[in-house]
C-alpha positions as MATLAB code, in Angstrom:
seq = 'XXXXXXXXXXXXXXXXXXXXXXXXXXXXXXXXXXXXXXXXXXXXXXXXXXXXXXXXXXXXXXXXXXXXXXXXXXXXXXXXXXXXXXXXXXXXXXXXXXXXXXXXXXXXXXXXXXXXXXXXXXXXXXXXXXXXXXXXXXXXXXXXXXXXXXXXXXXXXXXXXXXXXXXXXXXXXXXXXXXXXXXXXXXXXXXXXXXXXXXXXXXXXXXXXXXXXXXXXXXXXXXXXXXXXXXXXXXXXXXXXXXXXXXXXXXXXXXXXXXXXXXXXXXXXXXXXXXXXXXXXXXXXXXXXXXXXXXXXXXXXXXXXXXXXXXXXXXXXXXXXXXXXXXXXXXXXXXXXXXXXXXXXXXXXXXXXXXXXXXXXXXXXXXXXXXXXXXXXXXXXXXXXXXXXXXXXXXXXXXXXXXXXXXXXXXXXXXXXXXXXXXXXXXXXXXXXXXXXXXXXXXXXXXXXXXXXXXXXXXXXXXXXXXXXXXXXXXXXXXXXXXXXXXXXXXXXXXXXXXXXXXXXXXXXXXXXXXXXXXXXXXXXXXXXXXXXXXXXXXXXXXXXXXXXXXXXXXXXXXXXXXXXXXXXXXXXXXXXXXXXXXXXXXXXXXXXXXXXXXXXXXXXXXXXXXXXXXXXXXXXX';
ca = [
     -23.527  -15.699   -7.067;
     -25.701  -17.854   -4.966;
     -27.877  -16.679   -2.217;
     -26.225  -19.356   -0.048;
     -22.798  -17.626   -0.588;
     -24.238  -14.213   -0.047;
     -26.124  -15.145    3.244;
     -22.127  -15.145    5.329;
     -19.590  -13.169    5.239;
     -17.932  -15.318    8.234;
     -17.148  -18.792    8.690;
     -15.056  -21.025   10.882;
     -11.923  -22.930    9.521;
     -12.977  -26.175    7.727;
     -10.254  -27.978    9.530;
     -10.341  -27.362   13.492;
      -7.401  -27.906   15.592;
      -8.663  -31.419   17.381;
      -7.687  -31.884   21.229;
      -9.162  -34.562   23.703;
     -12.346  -32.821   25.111;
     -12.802  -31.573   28.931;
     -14.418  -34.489   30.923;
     -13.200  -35.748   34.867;
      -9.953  -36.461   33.690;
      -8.553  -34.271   31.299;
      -8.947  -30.202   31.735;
      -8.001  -27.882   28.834;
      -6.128  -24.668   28.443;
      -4.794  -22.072   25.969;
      -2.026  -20.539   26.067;
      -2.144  -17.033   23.971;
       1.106  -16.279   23.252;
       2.068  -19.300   21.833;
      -1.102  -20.384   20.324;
      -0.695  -24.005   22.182;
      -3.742  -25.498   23.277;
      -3.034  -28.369   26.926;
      -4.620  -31.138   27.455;
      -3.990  -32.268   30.442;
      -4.828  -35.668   31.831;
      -5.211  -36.398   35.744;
      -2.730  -33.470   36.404;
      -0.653  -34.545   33.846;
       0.577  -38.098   35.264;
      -1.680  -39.738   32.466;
       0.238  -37.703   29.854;
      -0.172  -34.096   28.484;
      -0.663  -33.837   24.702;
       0.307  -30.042   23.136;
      -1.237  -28.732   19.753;
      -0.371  -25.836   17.700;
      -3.155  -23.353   16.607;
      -1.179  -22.803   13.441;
       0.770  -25.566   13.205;
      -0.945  -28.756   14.130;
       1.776  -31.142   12.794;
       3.719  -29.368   15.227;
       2.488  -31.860   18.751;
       3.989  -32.750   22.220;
       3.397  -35.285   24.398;
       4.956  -36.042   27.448;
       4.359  -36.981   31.466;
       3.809  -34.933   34.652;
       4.498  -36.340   38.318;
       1.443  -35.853   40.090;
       2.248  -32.555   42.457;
      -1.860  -31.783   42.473;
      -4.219  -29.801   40.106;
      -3.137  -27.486   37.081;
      -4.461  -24.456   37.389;
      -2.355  -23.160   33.888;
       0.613  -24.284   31.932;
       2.831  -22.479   29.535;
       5.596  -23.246   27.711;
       8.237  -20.702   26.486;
       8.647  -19.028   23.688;
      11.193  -21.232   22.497;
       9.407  -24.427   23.953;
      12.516  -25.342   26.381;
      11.352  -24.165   29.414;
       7.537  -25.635   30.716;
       5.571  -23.538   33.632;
       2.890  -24.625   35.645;
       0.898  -22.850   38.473;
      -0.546  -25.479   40.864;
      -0.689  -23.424   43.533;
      -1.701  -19.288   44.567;
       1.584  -18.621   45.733;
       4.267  -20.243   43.221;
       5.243  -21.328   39.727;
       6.800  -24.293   39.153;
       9.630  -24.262   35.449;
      10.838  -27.697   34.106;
      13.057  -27.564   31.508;
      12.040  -29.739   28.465;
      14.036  -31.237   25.788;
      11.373  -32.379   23.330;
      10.152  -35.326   24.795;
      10.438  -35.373   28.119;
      11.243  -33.322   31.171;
      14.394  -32.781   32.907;
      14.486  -31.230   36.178;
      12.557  -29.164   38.163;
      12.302  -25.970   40.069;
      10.232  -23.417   41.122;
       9.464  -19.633   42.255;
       7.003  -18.630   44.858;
       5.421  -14.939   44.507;
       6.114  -12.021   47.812;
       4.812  -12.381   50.876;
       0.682  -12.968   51.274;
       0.179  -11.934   47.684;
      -1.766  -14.703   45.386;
      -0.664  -15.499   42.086;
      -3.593  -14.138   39.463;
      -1.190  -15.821   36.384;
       1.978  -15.439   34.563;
       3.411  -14.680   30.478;
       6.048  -15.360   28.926;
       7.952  -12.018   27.824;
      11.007  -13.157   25.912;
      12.422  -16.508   25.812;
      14.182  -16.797   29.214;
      11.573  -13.716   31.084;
       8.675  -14.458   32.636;
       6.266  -12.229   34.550;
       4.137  -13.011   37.218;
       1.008  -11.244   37.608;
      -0.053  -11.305   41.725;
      -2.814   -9.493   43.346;
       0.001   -6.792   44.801;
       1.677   -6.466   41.638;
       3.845   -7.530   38.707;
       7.110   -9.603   39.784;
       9.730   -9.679   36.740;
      12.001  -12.745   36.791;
      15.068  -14.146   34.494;
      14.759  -17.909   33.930;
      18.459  -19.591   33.999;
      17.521  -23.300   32.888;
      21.199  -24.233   33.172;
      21.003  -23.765   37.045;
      17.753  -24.406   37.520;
      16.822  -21.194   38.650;
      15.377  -17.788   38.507;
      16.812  -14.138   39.042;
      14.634  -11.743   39.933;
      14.763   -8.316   37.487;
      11.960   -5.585   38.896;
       8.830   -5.631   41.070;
       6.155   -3.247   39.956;
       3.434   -2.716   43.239;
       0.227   -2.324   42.012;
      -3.516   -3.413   43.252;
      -4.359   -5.918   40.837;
      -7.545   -8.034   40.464;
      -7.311   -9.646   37.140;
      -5.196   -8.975   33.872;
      -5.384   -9.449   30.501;
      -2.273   -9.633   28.281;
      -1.115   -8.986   24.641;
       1.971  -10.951   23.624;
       2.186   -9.537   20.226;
       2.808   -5.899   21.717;
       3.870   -6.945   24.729;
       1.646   -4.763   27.132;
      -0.893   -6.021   30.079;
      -3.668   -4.481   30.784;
      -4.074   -4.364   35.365;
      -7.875   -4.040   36.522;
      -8.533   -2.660   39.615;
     -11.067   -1.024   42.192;
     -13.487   -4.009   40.532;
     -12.371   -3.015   37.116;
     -13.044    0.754   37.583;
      -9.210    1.688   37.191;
      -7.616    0.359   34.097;
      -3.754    0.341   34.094;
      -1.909   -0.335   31.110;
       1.713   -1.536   31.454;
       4.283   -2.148   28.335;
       7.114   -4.696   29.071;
      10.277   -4.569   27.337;
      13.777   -6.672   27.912;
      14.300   -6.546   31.530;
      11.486   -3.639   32.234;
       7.688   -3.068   32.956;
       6.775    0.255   32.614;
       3.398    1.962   33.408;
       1.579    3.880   30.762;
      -1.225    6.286   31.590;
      -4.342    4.932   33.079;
      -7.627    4.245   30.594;
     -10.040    7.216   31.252;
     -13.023    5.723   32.290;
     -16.304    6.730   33.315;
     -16.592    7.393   37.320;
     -18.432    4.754   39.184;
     -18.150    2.247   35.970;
     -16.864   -0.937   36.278;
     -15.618   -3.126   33.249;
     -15.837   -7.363   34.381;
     -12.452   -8.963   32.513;
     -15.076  -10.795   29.989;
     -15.902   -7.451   28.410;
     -12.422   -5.955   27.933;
     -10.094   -6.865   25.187;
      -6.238   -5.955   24.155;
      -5.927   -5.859   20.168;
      -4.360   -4.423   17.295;
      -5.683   -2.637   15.069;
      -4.118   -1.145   12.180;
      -0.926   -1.444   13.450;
      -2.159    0.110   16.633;
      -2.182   -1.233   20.180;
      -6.047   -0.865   21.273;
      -8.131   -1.205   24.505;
     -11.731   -2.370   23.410;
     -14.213   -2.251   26.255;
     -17.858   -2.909   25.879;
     -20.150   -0.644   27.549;
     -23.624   -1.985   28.520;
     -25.975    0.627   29.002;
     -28.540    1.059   31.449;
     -31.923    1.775   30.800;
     -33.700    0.943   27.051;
     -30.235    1.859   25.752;
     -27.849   -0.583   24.114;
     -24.345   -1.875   24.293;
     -21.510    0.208   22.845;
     -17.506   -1.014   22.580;
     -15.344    1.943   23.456;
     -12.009    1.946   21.410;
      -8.939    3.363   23.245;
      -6.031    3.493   21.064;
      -2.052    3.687   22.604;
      -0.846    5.744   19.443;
      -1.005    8.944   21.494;
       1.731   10.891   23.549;
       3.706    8.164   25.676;
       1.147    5.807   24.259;
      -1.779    7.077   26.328;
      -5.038    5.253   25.746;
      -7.182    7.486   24.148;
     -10.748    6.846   23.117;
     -10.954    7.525   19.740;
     -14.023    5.179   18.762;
     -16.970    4.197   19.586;
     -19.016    1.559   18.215;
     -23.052    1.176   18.400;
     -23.616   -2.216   18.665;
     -28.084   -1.580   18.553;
     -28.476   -5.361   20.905;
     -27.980   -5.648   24.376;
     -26.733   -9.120   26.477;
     -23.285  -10.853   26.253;
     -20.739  -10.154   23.509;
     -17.475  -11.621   22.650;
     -14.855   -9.978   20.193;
     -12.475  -11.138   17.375;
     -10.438   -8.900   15.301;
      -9.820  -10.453   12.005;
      -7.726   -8.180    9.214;
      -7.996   -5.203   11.519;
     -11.474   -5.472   11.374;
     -14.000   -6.193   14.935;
     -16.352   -8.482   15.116;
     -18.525   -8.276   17.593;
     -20.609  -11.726   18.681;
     -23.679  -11.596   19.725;
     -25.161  -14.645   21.838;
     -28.534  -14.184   22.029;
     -29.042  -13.580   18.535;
     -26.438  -15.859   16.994;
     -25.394  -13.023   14.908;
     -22.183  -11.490   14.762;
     -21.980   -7.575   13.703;
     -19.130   -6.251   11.609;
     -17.021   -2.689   12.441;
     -14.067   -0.778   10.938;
     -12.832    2.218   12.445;
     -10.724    3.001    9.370;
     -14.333    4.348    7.956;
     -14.818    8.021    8.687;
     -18.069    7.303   10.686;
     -19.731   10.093   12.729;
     -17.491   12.391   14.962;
     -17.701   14.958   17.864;
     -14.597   16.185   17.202;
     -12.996   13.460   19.362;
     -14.704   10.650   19.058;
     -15.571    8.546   15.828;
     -19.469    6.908   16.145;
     -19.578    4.087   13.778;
     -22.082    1.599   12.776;
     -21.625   -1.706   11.664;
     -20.706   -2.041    8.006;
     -23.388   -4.698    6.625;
     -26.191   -6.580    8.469;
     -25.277   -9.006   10.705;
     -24.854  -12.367   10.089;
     -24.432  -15.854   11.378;
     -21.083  -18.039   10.819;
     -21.933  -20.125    7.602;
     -22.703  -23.236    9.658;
     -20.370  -26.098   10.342;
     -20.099  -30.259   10.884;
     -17.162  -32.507   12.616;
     -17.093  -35.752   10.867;
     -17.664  -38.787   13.843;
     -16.165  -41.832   12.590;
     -18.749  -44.606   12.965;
     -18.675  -48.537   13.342;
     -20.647  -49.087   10.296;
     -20.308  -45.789    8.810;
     -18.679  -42.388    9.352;
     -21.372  -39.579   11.101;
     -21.680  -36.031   10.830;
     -21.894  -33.740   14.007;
     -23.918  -30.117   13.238;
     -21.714  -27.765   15.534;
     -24.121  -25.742   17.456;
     -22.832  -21.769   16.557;
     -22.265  -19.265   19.666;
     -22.415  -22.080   22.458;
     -22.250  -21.067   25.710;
     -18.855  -23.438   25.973;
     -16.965  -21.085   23.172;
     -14.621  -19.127   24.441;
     -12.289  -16.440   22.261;
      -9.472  -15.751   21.923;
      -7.448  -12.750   20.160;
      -7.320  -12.388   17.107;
      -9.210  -14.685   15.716;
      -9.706  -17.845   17.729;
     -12.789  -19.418   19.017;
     -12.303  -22.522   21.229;
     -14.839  -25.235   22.635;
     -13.318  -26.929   24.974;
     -16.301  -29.403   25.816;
     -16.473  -30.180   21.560;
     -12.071  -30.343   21.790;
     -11.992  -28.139   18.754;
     -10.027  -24.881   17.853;
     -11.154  -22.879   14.899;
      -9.711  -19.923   13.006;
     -12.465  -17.255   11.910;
     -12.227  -16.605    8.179;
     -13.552  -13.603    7.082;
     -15.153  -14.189    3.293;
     -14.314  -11.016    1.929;
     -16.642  -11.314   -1.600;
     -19.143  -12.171    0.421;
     -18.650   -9.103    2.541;
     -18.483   -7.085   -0.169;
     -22.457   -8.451   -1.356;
     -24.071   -7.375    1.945;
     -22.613   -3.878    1.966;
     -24.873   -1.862   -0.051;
     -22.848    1.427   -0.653;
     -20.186    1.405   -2.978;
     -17.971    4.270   -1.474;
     -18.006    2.370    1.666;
     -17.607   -1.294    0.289;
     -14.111    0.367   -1.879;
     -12.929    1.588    1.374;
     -13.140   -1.521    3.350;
     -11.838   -3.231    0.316;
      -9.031   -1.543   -0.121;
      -7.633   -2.347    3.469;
      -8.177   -5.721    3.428;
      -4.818   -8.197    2.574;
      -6.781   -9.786   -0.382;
      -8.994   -6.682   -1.092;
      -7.896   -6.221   -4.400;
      -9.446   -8.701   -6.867;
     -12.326   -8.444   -5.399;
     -12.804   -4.836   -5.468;
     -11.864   -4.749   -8.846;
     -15.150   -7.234   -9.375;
     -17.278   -5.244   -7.613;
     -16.816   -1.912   -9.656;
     -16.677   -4.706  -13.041;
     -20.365   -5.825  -11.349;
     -21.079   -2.145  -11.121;
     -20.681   -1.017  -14.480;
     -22.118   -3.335  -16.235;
     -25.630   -2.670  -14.418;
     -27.950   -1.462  -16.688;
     -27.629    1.992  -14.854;
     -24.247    1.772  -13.500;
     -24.400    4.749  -10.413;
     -21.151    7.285  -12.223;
     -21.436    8.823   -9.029;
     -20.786    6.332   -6.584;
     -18.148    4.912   -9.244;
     -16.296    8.666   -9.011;
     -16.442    7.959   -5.345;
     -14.760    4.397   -5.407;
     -12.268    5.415   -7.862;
     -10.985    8.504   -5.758;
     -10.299    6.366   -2.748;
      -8.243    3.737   -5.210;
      -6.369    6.811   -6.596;
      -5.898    8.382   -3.976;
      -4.188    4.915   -2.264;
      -2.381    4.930   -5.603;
      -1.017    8.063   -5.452;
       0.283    7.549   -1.849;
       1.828    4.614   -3.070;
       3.582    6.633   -6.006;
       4.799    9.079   -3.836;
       6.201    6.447   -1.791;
       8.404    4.971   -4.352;
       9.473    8.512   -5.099;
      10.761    8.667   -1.880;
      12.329    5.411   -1.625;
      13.949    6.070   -5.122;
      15.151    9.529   -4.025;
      16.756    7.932   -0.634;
      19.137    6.057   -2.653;
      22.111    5.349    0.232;
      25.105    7.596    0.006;
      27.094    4.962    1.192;
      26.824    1.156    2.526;
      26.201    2.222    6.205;
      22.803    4.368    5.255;
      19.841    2.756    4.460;
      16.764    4.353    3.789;
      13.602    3.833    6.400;
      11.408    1.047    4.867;
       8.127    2.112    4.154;
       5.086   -0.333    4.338;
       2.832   -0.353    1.218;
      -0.476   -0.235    1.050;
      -2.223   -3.360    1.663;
      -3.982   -3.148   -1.853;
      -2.496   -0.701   -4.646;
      -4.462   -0.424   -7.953;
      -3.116    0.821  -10.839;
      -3.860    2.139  -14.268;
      -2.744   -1.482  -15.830;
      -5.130   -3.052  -13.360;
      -8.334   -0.495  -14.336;
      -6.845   -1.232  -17.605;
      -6.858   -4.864  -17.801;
      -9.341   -5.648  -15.328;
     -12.036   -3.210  -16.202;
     -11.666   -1.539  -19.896;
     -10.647   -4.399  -21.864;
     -13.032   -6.693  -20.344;
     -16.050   -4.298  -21.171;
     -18.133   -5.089  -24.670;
     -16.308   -1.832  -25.617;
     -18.493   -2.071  -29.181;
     -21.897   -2.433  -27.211;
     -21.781    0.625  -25.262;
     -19.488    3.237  -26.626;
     -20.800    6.416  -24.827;
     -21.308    4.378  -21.305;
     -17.335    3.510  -21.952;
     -16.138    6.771  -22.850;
     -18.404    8.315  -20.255;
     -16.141    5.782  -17.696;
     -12.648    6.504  -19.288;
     -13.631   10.590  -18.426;
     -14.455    9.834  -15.173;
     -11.420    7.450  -14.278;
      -8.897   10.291  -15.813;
     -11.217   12.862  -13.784;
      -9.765   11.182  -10.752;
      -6.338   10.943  -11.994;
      -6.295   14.598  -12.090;
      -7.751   15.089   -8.969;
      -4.331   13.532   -7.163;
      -2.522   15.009  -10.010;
      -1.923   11.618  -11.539;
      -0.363   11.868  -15.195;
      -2.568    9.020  -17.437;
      -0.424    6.687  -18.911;
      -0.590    6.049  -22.953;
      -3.309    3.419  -22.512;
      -5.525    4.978  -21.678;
      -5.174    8.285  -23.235;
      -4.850    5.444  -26.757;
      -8.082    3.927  -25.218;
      -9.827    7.630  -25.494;
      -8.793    8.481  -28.413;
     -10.117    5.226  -30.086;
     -13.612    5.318  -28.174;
     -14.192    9.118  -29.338;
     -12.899    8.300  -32.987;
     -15.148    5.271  -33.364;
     -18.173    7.479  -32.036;
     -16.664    9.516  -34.727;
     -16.594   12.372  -31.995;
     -13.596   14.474  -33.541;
     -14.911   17.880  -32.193;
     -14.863   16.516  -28.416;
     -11.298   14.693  -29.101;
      -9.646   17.516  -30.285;
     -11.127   20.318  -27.165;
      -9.873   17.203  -24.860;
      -6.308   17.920  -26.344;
      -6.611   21.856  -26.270;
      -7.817   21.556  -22.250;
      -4.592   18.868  -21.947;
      -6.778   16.092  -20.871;
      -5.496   13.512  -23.465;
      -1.206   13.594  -22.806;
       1.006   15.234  -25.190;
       3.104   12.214  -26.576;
       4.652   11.149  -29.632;
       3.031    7.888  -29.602;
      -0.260    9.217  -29.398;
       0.569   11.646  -32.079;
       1.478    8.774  -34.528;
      -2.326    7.368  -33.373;
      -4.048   10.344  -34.027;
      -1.994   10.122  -37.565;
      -3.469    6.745  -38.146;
      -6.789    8.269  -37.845;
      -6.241   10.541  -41.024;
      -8.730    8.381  -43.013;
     -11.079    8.662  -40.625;
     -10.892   12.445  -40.734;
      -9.352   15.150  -41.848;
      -8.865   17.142  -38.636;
      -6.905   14.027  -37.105;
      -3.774   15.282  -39.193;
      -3.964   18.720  -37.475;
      -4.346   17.162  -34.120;
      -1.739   15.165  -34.554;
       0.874   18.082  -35.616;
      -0.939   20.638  -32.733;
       0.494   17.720  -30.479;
       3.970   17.468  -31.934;
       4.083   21.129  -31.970;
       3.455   21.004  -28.155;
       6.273   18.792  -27.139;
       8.424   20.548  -29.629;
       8.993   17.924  -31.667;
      10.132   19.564  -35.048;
      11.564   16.624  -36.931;
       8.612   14.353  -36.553;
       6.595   17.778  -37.774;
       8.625   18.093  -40.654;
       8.565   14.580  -41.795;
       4.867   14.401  -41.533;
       4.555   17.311  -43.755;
       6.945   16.196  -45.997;
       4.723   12.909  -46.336;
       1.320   15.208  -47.198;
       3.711   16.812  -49.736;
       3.625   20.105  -47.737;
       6.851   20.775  -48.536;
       7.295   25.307  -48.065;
       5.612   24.917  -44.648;
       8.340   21.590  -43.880;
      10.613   24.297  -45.229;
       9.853   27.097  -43.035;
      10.533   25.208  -39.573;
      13.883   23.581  -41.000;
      16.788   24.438  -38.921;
      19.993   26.544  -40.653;
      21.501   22.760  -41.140;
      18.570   21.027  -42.605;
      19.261   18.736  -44.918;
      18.575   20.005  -48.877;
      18.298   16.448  -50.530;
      15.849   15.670  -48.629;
      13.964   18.744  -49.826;
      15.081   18.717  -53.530;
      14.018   15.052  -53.728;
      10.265   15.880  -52.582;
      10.251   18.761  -54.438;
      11.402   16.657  -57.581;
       8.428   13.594  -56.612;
       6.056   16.518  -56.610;
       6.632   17.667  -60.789;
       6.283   21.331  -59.420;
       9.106   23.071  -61.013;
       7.752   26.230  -59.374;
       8.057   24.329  -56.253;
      11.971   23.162  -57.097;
      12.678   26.008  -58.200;
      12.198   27.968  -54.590;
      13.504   25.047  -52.602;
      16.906   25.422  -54.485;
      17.014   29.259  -54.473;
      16.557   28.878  -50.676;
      19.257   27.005  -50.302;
      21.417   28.392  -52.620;
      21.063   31.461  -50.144;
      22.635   29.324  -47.743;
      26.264   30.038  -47.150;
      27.047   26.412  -46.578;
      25.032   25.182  -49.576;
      28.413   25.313  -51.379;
      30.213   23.238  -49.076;
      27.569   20.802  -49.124;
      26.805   20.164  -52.644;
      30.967   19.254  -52.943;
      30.428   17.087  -50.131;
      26.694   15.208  -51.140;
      27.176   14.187  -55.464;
      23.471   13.262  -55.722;
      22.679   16.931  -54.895;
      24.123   17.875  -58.172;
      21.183   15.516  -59.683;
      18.718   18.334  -58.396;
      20.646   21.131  -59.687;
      21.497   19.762  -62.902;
      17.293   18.850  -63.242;
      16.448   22.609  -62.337;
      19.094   23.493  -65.120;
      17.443   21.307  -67.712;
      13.835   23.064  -66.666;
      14.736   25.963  -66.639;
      17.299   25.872  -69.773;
      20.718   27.117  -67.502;
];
């Protein structure tokens, strides 16, 4: 791979969302729970023009009447109703049919408290955030009004708000006292307060609401005092009534301004001054106290892989060299980085092979790996890359392939359960369970490792490989499947290793199967102990027929003989014994039989035994 891929691991989405730039006319918001980026002309008389972070097809346009500045604008959730603040003490709603704007009416906030801002909660709730509190009202379009649902008093002096888990996060004492709050249909409910250290303050610029893993998380970023640096303290809301606990802690080794992005539950963490961006997942076991998780970033940071606009030209088209970390970017969560004064909205794309490069141990570069959404192809390259170093490290690979097994065998156990939770009847259904983000299997080691490995070149490095991958099997009790117990048993018979192959049956490493006893039968010419293996194995799963047959084939007829059921079938005795021109040999498969009380019976019933008799009659002159 190039150096110039290796050098980032993050980049910026090739095609930005493109929105008229700030300038005297036209100011710019974002609204964060729809992902709708405003531009607003002259207050919106000169037209306001509405893009989609994910879906830029999907535009507005439409007219204001000029009631004064915009101080923020959000549509709802299902784009019919349009709010707009203009003023600290109301909200004014419009209802909106697509094009234009219908009527309008508005709601002003209590009594001498100021409006901070307002969300969107469902499609018709809407709460507004005020300096004494959060006021919870129902939007009726039809009547052109609002009900109000609850009032929750609190000192407030700013906010910051998650739409995909619904819960705001209420700053005050000057950001000393943290108070989470968790809306639901009709309700705002307080959640215990952040723990935070006395007599520190957190500004709204260094406090973020994300998810991560699933998880609702508080990320605040510490800036020490002193030669110390900057840490982000992690509280996660997975604890008893979802109290924010601080669980992480991450050692960011700069000091100045940071912004954060979370992108595939991992944190990025900008850095300004540098123009560097640092790399952290808590999912890695990091250091701990007991209670808190230290962790350091997981490769060396790096710049975005830098990025042009094109400028269309009068003679010619131009190219403009975005500068990286301007002051005028501003983020957004997840992954959203907007500069308002350039009018473009990117996406941050983390380049996961990349990654992958810059993280220099193994163990740790499978574990990020395997909880990333596309994780799994290029793990599976990275242990390929691995082993075919001249020294590949069996260590670290024994590492990397007990965190993939040990993924897989969650995943095993999961269908077990879903299998075993069959519904009863058509009112049950059993819970859904979500997989894990990246499962690998024995086909895929299979596929994607073994058989693309010059399997002829290296014989001991492959079998040494094979033992090491059913090592881990084991480990999470992990039956191998026939390839590659067949895979085994080929690399130890061409290394003509027939000593090792057959302890490795003995201990049970290699499965007990019929098909690999018909392999190990295959290798008869190769040598002679392969036949014995091959019955040992038979004899194991109790598989007396097969036995029988096979010995029946070497001409080992007595000892074919002597594990015969009471209702074996003579002919086929007689006839080997008669292929064999042992009369000794015919004559003591018939007298066995003849013993037989049913033998009688039989030879009425089977004419072509009387072929036998009549033969042992002529040799013997009866």
């Amino acid at each position: 791979m190039s150096e110039l891929l290796t050098d980032y691991y993050l980049e910026l989405s090739s095609r930005p969302v493109r929105f008229e730039a700030v300038n005297q006319l036209t100011n710019v918001f974002f609204d964060d729970s729809n992902y709708d980026v405003f531009a607003v002309r002259s207050g919106g008389v000169m037209g306001v023009v509405v893009k989609n972070a994910h879906n830029e097809e999907k535009s507005l346009n439409f007219r204001m009447e000029d009631h004064g500045p915009v101080l923020s604008i959000k549509f709802s959730l299902d784009h019919k109703v349009l709010a707009v603040q203009r003023t600290n003490n109301s909200v004014e709603f419009m209802n909106f049919n697509d094009t234009s704007i219908d009527c309008e009416y508005s709601q002003s906030c209590k009594k001498n408290s100021n409006i901070l801002g307002f969300v969107w909660l469902h499609i018709n709730e809407v709460a507004i955030m005020t300096d004494h509190g959060v006021e919870l009202y129902l939007v009726i379009p039809e009547k052109k009004s609002l009900k109000h649902l609850k009032t929750l008093s609190a000192n407030i002096q700013w906010f910051i708000w998650c739409s995909l888990n619904k819960i705001a996060l209420l700053a005050s004492a000057h950001g000393s006292q943290l108070q989470p709050v968790s809306f639901k249909q009709g309700s705002v409910v307080k959640l215990p307060k952040v723990e935070t250290e006395p007599g520190r303050m957190a500004l709204e610029r260094d406090v973020t609401l994300a998810t991560l893993y699933d998880v609702p998380a508080i990320l605040i970023l510490r800036h020490q005092s002193g030669p110390q640096t900057a840490e982000v303290h992690v509280h996660t809301l997975n604890g008893p009534g979802q109290s924010p606990i601080k669980t992480h802690i991450l050692k960011l080794a700069l000091s100045g301004r940071f912004a954060i992005n979370v992108v595939d539950d991992l944190i990025l963490v900008h850095h300004q001054a540098s123009r560097s961006s640092q790399i952290f997942d808590i999912a890695l076991p990091g250091e701990s106290d007991g209670n808190v998780k230290y962790h350091t970033p997981i490769a060396p940071a790096r710049s975005f892989r830098p990025t042009s606009l094109p400028l269309p030209g009068i003679v010619e088209d131009q190219t403009h060299i975005c500068e990286l970390y301007s002051p005028n970017w501003v983020v957004f969560q997840p992954n959203i980085i907007i500069d308002a004064k350039l009018g473009c909205l990117w996406h941050i794309k983390l380049c996961l092979p990349e990654l992958c490069n810059q993280i220099s141990d193994l163990n740790v570069c499978t574990q990020v790996a395997l909880k990333r959404r596309d994780g799994k192809d290029v793990l599976l390259k990275v242990l390929l890359d691995n082993i075919n170093q001249p020294k590949p490290p069996l260590d670290k690979l024994q590492e990397s392939l007990n965190h993939i097994n040990s993924v897989y065998r969650d995943w095993l156990e999961i269908e077990l359960q879903n299998l075993s939770a069959a519904p009863v009847n058509a009112s049950f259904s059993p819970k859904s369970i979500t997989p894990p983000r990246v499962v690998i299997d024995q086909n895929d080691i299979y596929n994607e490792i073994f058989q693309k490995l010059d399997s002829n070149k290296d014989l001991r490095k492959t079998e040494c490989l094979i033992i090491s991958y059913m090592t881990s099997l084991s480990e999470y009790s992990i039956p191998p499947q026939h390839i590659i117990n067949e895979l085994l048993i080929i690399n130890l018979a061409r290394q003509k290793k027939f000593t090792m192959l057959q302890q490795y049956l003995q201990y049970g490493i290699i499965s007990n199967t019929k098909a690999l006893a018909c392999l190990l039968l295959s290798l008869g010419n190769m040598h002679p102990s392969a036949l014995q293996m091959a019955l040992d194995m038979l004899a194991r799963i109790g598989a007396k027929d097969e036995i029988q047959e096979i010995l029946l084939s070497e001409n080992k007829i007595i000892s074919a003989l002597k594990i015969a059921e009471d209702g074996a079938n003579p002919r086929k005795f007689l006839s080997a014994a008669s292929k064999s021109e042992d009369s000794t040999l015919l004559h003591s498969i018939l007298v066995h039989f003849r013993n037989n009380a049913h033998f009688a019976n039989t030879l009425k019933k089977d004419e072509r035994l009387m072929n036998f008799v009549q033969e042992y009659n002529s040799i013997f002159n009866i």
